[in-house]
N, C-alpha and C positions, 0 to 999 in steps of 0.2 A: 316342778320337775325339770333338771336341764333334758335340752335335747340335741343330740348330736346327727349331724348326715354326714353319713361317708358316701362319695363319690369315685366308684372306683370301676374297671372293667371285667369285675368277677361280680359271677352270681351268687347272692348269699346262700342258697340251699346245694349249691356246688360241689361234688364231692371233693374237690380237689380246694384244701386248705389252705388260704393265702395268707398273707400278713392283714388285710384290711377283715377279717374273717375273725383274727383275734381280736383283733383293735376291739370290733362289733362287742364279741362276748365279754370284754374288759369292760367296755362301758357300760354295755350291758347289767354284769353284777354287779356294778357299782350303785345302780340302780337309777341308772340315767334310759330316756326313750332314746332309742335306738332309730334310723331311718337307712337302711341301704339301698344306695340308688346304684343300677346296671348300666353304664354308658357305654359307648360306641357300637351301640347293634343297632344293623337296619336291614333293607332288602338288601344291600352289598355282601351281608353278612354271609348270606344262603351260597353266593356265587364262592365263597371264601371257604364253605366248607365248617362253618366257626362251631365248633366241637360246643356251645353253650346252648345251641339251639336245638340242641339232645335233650333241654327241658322243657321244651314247650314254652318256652319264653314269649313264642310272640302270642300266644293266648290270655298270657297273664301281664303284655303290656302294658303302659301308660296307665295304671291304676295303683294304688296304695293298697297292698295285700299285707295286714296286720297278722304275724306268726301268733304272737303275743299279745298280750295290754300296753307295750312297753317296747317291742321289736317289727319294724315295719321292712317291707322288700318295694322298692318299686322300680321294674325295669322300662328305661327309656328305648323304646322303639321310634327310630326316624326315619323318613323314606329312604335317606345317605346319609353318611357318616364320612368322616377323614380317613379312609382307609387308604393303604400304603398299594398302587395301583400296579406296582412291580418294574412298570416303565418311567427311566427319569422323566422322558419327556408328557408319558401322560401324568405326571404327580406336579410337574410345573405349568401345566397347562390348566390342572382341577385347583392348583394353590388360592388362587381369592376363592375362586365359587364355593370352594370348600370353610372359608375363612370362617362365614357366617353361622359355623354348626352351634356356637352355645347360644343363638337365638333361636333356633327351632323352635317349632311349638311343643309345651311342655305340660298336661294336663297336669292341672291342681299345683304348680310352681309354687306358687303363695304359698298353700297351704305345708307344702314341703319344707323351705326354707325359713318362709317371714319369722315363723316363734325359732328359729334356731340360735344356739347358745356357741354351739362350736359346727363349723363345716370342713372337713380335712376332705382333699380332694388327692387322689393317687395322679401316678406319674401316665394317665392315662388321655385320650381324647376328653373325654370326660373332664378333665383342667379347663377345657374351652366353657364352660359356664363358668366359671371364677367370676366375672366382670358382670355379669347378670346378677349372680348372690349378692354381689358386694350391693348393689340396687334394692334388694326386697328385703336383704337382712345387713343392715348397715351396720347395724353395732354385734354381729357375732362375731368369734375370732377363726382366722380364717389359715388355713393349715396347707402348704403343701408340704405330701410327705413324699420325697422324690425316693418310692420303691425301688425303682429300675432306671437306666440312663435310657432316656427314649430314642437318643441315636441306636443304642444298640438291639431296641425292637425294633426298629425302621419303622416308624411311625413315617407319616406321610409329614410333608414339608408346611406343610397349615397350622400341623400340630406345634410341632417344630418353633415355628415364628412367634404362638399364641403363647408358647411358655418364657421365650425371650420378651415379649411384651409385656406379661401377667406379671412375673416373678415377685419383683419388687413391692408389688402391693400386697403381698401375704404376711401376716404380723409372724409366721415364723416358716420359714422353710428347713424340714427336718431332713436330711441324708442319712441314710444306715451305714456308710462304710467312707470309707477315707479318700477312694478314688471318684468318688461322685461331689464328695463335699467339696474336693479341692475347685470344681466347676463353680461354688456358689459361695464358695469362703470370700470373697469381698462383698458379699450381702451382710448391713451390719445384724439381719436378723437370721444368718444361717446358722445351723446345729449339727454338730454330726451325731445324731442317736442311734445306735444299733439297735438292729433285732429285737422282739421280747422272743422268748418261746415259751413252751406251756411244758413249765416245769414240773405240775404236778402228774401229768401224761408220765414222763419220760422216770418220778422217781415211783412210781405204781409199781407192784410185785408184777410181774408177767413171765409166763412160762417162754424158752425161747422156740422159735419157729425152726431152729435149723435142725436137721440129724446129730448124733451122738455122736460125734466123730473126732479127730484133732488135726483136720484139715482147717487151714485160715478161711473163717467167714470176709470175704470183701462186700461191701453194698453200695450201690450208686441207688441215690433217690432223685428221681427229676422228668421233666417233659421234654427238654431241647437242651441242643448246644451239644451233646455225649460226642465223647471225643470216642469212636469207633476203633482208629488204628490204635489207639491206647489197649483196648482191650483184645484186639487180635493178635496183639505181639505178647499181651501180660497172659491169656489163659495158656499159651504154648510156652513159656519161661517156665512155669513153675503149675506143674498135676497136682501140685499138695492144696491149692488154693482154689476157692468156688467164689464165683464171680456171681451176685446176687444183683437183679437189673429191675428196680421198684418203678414203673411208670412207661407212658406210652411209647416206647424208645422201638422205631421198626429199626429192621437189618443187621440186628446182632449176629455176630461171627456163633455157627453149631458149634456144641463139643459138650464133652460131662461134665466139666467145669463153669461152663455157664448159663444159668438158671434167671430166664425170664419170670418177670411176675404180674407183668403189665400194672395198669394203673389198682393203686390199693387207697382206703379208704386212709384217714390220719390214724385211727385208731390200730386199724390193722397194720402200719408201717412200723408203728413204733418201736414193734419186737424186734424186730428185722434191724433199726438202728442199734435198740439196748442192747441185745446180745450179739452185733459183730464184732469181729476182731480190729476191722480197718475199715474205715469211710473212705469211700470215693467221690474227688469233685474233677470228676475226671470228662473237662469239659474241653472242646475245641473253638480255637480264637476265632473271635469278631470283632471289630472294632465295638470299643466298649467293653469286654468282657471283663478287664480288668476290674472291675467292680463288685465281680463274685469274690472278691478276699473276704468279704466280710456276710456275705449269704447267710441264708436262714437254714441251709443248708451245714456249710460248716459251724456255727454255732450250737446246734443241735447235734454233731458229731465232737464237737469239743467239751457238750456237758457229756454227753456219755463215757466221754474219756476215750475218744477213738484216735490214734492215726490216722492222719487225713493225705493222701496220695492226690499232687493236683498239678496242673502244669506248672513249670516256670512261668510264664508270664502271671501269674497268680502272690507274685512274692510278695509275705507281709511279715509283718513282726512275730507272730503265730509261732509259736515254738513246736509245737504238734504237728505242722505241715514238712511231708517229704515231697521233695519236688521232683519234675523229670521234663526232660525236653522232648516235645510233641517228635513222634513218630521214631523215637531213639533208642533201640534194644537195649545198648549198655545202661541208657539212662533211667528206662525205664526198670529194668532190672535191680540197678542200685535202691532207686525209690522205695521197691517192694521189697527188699533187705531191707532198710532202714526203719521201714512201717512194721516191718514183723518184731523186730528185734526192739520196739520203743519202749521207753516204760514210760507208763500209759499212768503211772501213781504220779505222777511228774507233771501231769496237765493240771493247770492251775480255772476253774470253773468259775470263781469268783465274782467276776468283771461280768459275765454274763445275768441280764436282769428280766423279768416276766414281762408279758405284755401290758401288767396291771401298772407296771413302772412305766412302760413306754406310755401307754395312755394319760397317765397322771403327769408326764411330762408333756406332751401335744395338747393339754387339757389347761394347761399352768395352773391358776389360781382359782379354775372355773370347778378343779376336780374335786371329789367329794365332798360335792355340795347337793343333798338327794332333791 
């Protein structure tokens, strides 16, 4: 039986649905063992606030808790972690001390990695054990899949360095979008792979969630980054539109138009994407943001066939995206002309592939082999 460890900084039993979540269930039915490891939680975590520790994590540390015969969880708890300290000069001061986190001690190491066939490791602290694995599983093939630009979670400056040091020694570094690859396109083993999504979720019969109305459904699905002024200037342009806000998003602008939903399960989101009118990736800049062209986010509004409303700085090849300039009335307003009026028969779904691809691609030669 192969077996795969993903190294990432979500919890597997996590309501909140990531990409290394799929990846799991892909390999999963594939009928590969499964190991998901929780990295960068420690006592830092608590002072942090870290919305993971809503599950009781540090009860169920540093041991291999098997869901399945075939699906294992095991969350790494360490006394510190690289966490991003807020002050440059405390994050240059904790840079080496911090350096050492993929030595930590790690109960049962061995027995995690040594029989491993494939270890993909996310764009997470968690990358800092790389250089250990390559040690206890010499001949596994070793993955990173750079989810996110770790500049633009401001990862601490350790993490930072360990991914310019590591890099090179991964038999593939996968990117999902075009603005991240171009970071790692002179590595001869870089890949740009988008997204999978969970196609069969999204073509499932479901009733929809919204009122019987012929007011424009908008939906923004997300945790961070919501561009605010976007939506304070679009629910007062246009009463015929309902602003639909899926996820832990505080300080939303009142009004009848816009409907909090706070965080929803995957399941329960879906409806809410499959019968809108207009997707929203209506996010505000950071360095790095540029990267969300290619989100799990707008690919899942592009199988639905949605209009996607997003800033400029967002520009890609995307024919489905109306763009608008942060905090700009008329521009803003054009956009959502643009979004209502599209035809939406006209989005081409094609080029979008399942996680079962993405996996059989991260997997090469190793996949469906039970």
């Amino acid at each position: 039986m192969r077996r795969v460890v993903l190294v990432s900084g979500h919890y597997l039993q996590s309501k909140r649905r990531a990409g290394f979540h799929w990846l799991a269930d892909a390999y999963h039915q594939a009928g590969w063992q499964v190991i998901f490891v929780t990295a960068s939680l420690s006592w830092l975590s608590y002072l942090r606030r870290d919305h993971r520790l809503a599950y009781g994590l540090r009860r169920r540390a540093n041991r291999l808790i098997w869901l399945n015969e075939r699906l294992g969880s095991y969350v790494w708890f360490t006394p510190w972690h690289p966490a991003n300290l807020r002050v440059g000069l405390f994050n240059e001061l904790t840079r080496s001390a911090f350096a050492p986190y993929g030595e930590l001690p790690m109960a049962g190491d061995t027995n995690l990695f040594a029989s491993a066939d494939l270890i993909i490791f996310e764009s997470t602290p968690g990358l800092m054990l790389a250089q250990r694995c390559k040690r206890i599983a010499p001949h596994a093939r070793m993955v990173y899949r750079v989810s996110d630009d770790m500049r633009l979670l401001r990862n601490h400056p350790a993490v930072l360095d360990a991914e310019a040091r590591l890099v090179e020694q991964f038999d593939l570094v996968s990117t999902p979008s075009d603005y991240i690859y171009r970071r790692f396109s002179h590595l001869p083993r870089a890949a740009l792979q988008y997204h999978g999504i969970h196609k069969e979720a999204f073509d499932r019969p479901c009733e929809s969630p919204y009122p019987a109305d012929k007011r424009i459904k908008a939906v923004f699905v997300g945790n961070a980054y919501f561009d605010h002024d976007f939506l304070r200037i679009a629910a007062t342009l246009k009463n015929d539109w309902v602003f639909h806000i899926i996820g832990p998003i505080a300080g939303l602008p009142r009004g009848d138009n816009v409907v909090a939903h706070g965080e929803l399960t995957f399941d329960d989101t879906v409806p809410y994407v499959k019968h809108a009118d207009v997707g929203l990736q209506t996010i505000a800049y950071s360095p790095g943001a540029e990267s969300f062209t290619d989100s799990l986010k707008i690919l899942q509004y592009t199988y639905c066939r949605l209009p996607i409303i997003a800033p400029a700085f967002l520009k890609s090849s995307r024919t489905n995206l109306c763009f608008y300039e942060s905090s700009d009335n008329a521009s803003i307003a054009d956009a959502m002309d643009r979004a209502e009026s599209f035809d939406r028969a006209s989005i081409d779904t094609g080029s979008i592939n399942t996680w079962n691809q993405l996996a059989s691609s991260l997997a090469c030669d190793l996949w469906g082999v039970p």
